[in-house]
N, C-alpha and C positions, 0 to 999 in steps of 0.2 A: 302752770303754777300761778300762785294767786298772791300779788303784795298784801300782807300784814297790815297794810293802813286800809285796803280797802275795807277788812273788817272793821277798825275803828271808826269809818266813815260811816260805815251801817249800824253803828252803837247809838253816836250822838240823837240824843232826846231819848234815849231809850232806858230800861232797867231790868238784868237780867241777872240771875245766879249763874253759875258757871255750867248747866245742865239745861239751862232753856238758852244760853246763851251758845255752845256746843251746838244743839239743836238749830236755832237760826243759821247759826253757819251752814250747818250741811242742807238744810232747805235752799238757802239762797245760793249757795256755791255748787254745791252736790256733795256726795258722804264721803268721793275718793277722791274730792280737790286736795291739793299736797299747796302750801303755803310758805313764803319767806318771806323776812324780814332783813332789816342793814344786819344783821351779827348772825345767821341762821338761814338754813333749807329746808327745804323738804318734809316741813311739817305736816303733822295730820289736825286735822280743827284739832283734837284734845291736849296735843302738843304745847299748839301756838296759844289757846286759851292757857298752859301755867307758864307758857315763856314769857306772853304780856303781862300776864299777872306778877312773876317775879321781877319785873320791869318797872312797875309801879306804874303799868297804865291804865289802871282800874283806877275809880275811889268812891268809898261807899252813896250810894240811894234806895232808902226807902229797905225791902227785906232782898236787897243785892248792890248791884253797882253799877256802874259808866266808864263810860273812857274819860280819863281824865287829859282834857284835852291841852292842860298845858304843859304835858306830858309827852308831845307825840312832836316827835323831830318832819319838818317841814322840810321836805324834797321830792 
């Protein structure tokens, strides 16, 4: 399993839709990496893309968004 920030780590500088952004994950991770976070398991990328999203760790760029990095709890 895969921490949740390491995704946010691979955002910064980045801008993606929630479909190219899905997509990078399962490139980088693989397509059956399962993901957690501090409040959550066992996510699947499509999962943990509307968990942060309902989290409010995105914020809009450009025709998508980024991690909004003063968003993301330091641990």
């Amino acid at each position: 399993m895969t921490h949740g920030h390491e995704v946010l780590d691979m955002m910064q500088g980045n801008s993606y839709n929630e479909a190219s952004l899905i997509e990078a994950i399962k490139q980088k991770f693989g397509a059956d990496e399962r993901f957690y976070t501090c409040s959550a398991e066992n996510l699947t990328a499509e999962e943990l893309v509307s968990f942060l999203k309902e989290k409010g760790k995105f914020i809009p760029l450009n025709d998508g968004f980024t991690v909004n990095t003063a968003n993301v709890c330091n641990h």
